[in-house]
Structures are given as structure tokens and as C-alpha cells.
C-alpha positions as CSV (number, residue, x, y, z in Angstrom):
1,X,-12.1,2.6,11.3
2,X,-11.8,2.8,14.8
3,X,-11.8,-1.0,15.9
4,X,-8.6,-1.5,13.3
5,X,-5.6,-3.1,15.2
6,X,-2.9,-0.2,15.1
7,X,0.6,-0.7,13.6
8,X,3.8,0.8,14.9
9,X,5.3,2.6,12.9
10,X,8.9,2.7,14.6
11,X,8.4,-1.6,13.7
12,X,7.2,-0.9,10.1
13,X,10.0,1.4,9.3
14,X,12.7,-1.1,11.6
15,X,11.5,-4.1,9.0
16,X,11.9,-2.3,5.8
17,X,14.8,-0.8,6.7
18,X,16.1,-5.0,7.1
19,X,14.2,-5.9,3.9
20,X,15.7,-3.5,1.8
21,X,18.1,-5.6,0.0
22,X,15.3,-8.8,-0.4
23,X,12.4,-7.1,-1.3
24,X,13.1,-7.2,-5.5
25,X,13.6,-10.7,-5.4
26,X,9.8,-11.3,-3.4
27,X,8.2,-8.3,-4.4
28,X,5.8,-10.0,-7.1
29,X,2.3,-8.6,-5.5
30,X,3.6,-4.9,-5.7
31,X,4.8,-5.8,-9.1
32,X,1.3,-6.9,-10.2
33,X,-0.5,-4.0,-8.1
34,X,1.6,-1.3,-9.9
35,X,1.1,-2.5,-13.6
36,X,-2.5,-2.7,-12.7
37,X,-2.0,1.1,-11.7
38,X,-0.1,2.0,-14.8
39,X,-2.8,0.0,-16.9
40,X,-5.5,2.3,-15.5
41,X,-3.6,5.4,-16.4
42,X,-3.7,5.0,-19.8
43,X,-7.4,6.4,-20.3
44,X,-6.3,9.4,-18.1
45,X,-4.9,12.5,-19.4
46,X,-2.0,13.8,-16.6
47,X,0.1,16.6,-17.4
48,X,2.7,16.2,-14.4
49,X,5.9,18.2,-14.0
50,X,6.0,17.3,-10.1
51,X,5.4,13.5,-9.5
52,X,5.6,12.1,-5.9
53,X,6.7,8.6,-5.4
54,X,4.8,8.1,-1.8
55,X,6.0,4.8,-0.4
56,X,8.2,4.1,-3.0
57,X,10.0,1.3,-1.6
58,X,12.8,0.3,-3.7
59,X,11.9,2.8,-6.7
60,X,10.5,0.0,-9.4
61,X,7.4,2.5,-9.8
62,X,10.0,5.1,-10.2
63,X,11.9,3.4,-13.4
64,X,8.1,3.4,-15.0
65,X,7.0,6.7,-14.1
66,X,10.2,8.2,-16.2
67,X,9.3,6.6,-19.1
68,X,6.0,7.6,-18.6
69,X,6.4,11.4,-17.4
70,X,9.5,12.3,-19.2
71,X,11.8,15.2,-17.8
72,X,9.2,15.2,-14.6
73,X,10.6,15.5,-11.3
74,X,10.4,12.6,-9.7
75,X,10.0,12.5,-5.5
76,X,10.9,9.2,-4.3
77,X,9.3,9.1,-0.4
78,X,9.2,6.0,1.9
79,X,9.5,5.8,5.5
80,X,12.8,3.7,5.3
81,X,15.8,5.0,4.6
82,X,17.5,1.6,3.5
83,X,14.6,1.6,1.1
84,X,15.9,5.2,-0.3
85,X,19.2,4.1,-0.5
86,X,18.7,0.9,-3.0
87,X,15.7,3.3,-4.8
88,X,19.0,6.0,-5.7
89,X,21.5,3.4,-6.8
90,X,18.7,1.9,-9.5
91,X,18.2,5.4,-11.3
92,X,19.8,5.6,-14.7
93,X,22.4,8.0,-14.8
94,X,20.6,8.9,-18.7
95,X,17.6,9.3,-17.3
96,X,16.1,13.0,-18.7
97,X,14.0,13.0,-15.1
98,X,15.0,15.0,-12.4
99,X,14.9,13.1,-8.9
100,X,14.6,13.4,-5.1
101,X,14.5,11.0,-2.4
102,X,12.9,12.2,1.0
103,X,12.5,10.0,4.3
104,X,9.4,11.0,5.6
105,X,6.4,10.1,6.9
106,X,3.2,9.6,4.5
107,X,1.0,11.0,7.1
108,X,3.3,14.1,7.7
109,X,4.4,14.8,4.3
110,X,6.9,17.8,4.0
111,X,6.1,19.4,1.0
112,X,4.3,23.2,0.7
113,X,0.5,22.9,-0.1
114,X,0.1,22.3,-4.1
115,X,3.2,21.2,-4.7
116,X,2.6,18.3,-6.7
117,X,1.2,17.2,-9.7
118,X,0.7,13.4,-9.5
119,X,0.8,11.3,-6.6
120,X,1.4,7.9,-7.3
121,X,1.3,5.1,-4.0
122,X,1.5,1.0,-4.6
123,X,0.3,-0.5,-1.6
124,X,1.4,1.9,1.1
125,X,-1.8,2.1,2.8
126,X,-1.4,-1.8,4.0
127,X,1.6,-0.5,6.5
128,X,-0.5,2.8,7.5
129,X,-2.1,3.4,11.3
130,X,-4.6,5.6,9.7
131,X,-5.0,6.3,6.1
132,X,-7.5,9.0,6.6
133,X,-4.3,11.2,7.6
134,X,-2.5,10.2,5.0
135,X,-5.5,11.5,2.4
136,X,-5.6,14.6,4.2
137,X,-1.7,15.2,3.4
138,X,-2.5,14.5,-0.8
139,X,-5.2,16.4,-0.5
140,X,-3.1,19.6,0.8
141,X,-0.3,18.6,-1.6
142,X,-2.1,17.8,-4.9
143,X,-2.6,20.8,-7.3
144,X,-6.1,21.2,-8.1
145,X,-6.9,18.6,-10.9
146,X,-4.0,17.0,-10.4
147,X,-4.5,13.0,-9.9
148,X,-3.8,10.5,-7.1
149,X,-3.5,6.9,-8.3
150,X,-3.5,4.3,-5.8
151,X,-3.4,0.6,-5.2
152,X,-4.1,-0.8,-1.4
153,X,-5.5,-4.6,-0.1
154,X,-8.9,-5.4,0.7
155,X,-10.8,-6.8,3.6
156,X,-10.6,-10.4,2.3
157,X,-7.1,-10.3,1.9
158,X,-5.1,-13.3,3.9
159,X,-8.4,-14.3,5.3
160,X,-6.4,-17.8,5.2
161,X,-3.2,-16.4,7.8
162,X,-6.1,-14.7,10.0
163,X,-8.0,-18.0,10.3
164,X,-5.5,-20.4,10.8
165,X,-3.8,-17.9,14.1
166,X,-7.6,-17.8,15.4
167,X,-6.9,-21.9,16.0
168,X,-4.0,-20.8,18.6
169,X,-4.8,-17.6,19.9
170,X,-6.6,-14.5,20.1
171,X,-3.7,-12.0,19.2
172,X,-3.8,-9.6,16.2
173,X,-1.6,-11.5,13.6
174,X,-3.0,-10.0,10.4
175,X,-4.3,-6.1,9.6
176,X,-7.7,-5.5,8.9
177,X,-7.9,-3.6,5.6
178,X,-10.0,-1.1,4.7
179,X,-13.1,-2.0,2.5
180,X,-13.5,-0.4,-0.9
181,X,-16.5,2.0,0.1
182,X,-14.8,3.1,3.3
183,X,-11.7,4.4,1.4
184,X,-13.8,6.4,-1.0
185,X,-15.5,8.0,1.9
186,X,-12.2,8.9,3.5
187,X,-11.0,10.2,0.1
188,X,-14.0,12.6,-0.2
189,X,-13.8,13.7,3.3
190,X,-10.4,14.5,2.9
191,X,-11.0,17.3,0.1
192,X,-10.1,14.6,-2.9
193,X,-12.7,14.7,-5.4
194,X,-14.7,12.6,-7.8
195,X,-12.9,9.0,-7.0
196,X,-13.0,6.1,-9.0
197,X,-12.3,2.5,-7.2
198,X,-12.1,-0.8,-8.7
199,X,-11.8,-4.5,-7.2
200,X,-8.9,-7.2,-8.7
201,X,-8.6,-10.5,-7.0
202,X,-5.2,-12.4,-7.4
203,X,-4.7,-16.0,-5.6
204,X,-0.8,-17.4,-4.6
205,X,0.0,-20.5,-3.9
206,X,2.8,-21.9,-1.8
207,X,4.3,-25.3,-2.2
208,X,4.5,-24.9,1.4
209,X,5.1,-22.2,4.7
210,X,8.5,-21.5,4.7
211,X,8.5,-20.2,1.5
212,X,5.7,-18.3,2.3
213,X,6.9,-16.7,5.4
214,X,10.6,-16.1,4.3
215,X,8.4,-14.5,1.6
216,X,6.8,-12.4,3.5
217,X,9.8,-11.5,5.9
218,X,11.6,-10.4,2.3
219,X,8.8,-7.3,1.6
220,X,9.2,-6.3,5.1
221,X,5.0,-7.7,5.5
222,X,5.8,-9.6,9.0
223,X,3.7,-8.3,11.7
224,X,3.8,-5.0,13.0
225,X,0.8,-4.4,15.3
226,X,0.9,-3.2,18.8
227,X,-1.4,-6.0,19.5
228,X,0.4,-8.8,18.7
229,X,2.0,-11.0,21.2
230,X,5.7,-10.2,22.6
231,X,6.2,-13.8,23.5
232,X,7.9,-15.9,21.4
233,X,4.6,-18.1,20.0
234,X,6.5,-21.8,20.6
235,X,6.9,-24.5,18.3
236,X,3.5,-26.4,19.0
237,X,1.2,-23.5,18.7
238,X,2.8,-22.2,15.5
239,X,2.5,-26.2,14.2
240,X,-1.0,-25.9,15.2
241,X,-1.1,-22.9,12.7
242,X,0.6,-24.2,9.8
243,X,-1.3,-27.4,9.9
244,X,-4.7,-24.9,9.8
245,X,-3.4,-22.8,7.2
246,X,-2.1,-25.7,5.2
247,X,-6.5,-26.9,4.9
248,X,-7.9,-30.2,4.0
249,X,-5.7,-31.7,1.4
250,X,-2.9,-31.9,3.9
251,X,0.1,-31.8,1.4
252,X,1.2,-28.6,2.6
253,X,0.0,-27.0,-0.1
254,X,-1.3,-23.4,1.2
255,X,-3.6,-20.9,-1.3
256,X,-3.7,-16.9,-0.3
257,X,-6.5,-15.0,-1.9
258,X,-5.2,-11.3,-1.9
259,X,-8.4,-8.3,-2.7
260,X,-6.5,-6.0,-4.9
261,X,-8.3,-2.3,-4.2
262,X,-7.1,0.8,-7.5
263,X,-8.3,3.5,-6.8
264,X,-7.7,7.3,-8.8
265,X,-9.0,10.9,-8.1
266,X,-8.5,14.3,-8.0
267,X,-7.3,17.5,-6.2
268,X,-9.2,20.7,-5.5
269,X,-11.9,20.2,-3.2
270,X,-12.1,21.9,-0.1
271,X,-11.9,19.8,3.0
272,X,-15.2,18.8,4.4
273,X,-16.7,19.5,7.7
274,X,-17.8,15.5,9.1
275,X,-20.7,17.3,10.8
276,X,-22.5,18.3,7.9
277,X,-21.2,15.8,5.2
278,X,-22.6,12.6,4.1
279,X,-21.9,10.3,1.6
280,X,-23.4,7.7,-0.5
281,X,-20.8,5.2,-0.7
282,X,-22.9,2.6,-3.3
283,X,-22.7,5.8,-5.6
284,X,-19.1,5.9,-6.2
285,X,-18.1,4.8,-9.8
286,X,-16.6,1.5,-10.2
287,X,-14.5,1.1,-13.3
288,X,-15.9,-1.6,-15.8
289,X,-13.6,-4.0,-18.2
């Protein structure tokens, strides 16, 4: 985990805060991510009269989880506080759900130590420095046996983007996600216990890059690594890019193949001690079908 690129945070928060009122209209990944989450609930029995929201964005997940968890309390947490904003105005007034909306930090979660029930996250990890810190907070928060359901990108997500910069530069343009087995470890180190992970692919196609970037710009995804370059990148080099991304057929066509990670477990371990704690990450279950 060391050799990620880092992401500052003050730039993650900054862009979400701008793409709070575009993100519905271009948030079609996070809407396929969180009925692939809600899907995977179903075999899963969860009693939850505390429910936290953590990255919660514009509060779509939140709509779902009071149908779901009726009369629940609802915590709706992102970093953004535009974000919190549009997430209050979309809750029904007839809703039977109690609700909250905190700005906070996921890695520095203000909440007292088994406080919550559920905790429910749709592709925050993507945005977080280090989501071993952010494990470690769930873990303190979760009651014991109460579940964490998460989805998060793969390594071979936007392979496509990270190729075509490599033709222009050597900057950090794309994050390196976490593989599979590595967030399991983290999860079990962290004091989660028993986590299940599973692997969806999804492919997008663009009819050609500004769609795709204005895209991007409207879920707040643009880069925010303190790697990338300061300069502005200059027409010719970021033609050089478009025409790699944009492959062999050259009609400007451009294909992104996104790893879609779920993941679910549970609270109540004690954290471990790294010194004297191994784990065999081929043995974590995989969900079938």
C-alpha cells in the first residue's frame, strides 16, 4: 500500500463541493455499484436501528436505505458539505426515518465506539489516502455483529486513462486501487471479521472525450493526487493523450473497463497486532452467482 500515489484531501473535498449540483445527472457507476450492494443484502439478515451513510454523496443510497430499514436512523456523512446540502433537500418530508447529516472525515469519524448498526459506503474508498484508517474507524464504530457493506474500484480500473497519460508523461494521472485480497487483509487487521468480497466488471463507452471528461468532472472524479502536475498540460500533449486513449479504430470511440470490488463483514473483533498476525488472503470467501 505504500507505493500508492496520495490524494489531497483539501482537493477531493474542494471538487465535490463544485460537483454537487452535476453529480445525479453523471452518477451512473455509483448508481450501478449501489444496487449491486443492495442486491447482496438481500441474503443477509441486518437488524439496524443506527445506519451510517459514509460517503454519502448526494444521499441516492439514503432514499434506498429508508425503504429498506424503516424508522432507522439514518447518518448521512461525506466530506463535502455541498454534498450534505443537496443530500437534505432530497429527503421526504413522510419519510418514518430519522436523519442526520455530518461533515466529517471518513478516516476520523465522530461517532462514540459502537454506535452503529450498519455501515453502508458506495465507492468512497476510490477518493481515500489510506483506507486502512478508514477500516479502523468502522471497526471502532460498528456494534459487534453489526455489518459493513461496501463497494470500491479495482486495480484494472481506467487502465485505458493510465495508459494513454504514460504516452505524454510520467505524472500520476490515475489512482491505483486497491486489489481485492489487499482490502480483505486490511479489513481483518482492522478488527472487522469474517469478510466476504466479490469481483463485477462493467465496460462504458464514450462516443468520444469530452463527454467523458465533462463526465468525469460532473462526479467530482478529476484528479486529485499530490503527484500530478501543477502545470497546465498544453494542447499538444493532451491531443497526444486523447488520440492514445481513443485506440486503433480511430473514430474516437473510447471503451473504459471499470473492476467493480463488494465487499460485506462484520463487527466485533478485536484489533490485531501486525506483528503476530498473518493472513491467507486466497482463503477469503468469494461470493458465487
Amino acid at each position: 500500500m505504500n507505493d500508492r500515489p496520495t490524494i489531497n484531501l483539501r482537493d477531493v473535498r474542494r471538487r465535490f463541493d463544485r460537483a454537487a449540483t452535476s453529480f445525479d445527472s453523471a452518477d451512473f457507476v455509483h448508481a450501478v455499484t449501489r444496487e449491486g450492494l443492495f442486491e447482496r443484502l438481500l441474503p443477509l439478515v441486518v437488524d439496524a436501528k443506527r445506519i451510517l451513510d459514509l460517503g454519502s454523496a448526494t444521499g441516492s443510497a439514503g432514499v434506498q436505505l429508508r425503504k429498506h430499514f424503516g424508522g432507522a436512523h439514518i447518518v448521512s456523512l461525506d466530506i463535502s458539505h455541498n454534498m450534505l446540502r443537496k443530500s437534505r433537500r432530497r429527503r421526504s418530508r413522510f419519510s418514518f426515518s430519522r436523519s442526520s447529516f455530518v461533515q466529517a472525515n471518513a478516516s476520523s469519524l465522530p461517532f462514540k465506539n459502537r454506535s452503529i448498526d450498519f455501515v453502508f459506503s458506495n465507492l468512497l474508498l476510490p477518493f481515500v489516502d489510506k483506507p486502512e484508517l478508514v477500516f479502523e474507524e468502522v471497526a471502532r464504530v460498528l456494534q459487534k455483529g453489526g455489518v459493513f457493506a461496501f463497494a470500491t474500484l479495482g486495480p484494472d480500473s481506467l487502465l485505458e486513462i493510465s495508459r494513454a497519460w504514460s504516452r505524454v508523461d510520467d505524472h500520476a494521472h490515475v489512482n491505483r486501487f486497491l486489489d481485492m485480497h489487499d482490502v480483505g487483509d486490511a479489513l481483518v487487521r482492522s478488527g472487522l471479521r469474517d469478510p466476504v468480497l466479490d469481483i463485477d466488471r462493467l465496460s462504458v463507452q464514450y462516443g468520444d472525450a469530452t463527454r467523458l471528461f465533462a463526465d468525469l468532472t460532473s462526479v467530482g472524479a478529476r484528479n486529485t493526487l499530490q503527484q500530478r502536475n501543477r502545470s497546465l498540460v498544453g494542447k499538444r500533449r493532451f491531443n497526444m493523450m486523447l488520440g492514445a486513449l481513443a485506440g486503433d479504430p480511430g473514430d474516437g470511440t473510447i471503451k473504459l473497463d471499470l473492476e467493480l470490488v463488494y465487499g460485506h463483514c462484520w463487527g466485533g473483533g478485536a484489533k490485531m497486532d501486525p506483528a503476530n498476525y498473518a493472513i491467507d488472503a486466497s482463503h477469503i470467501p468469494r461470493r458465487r452467482g
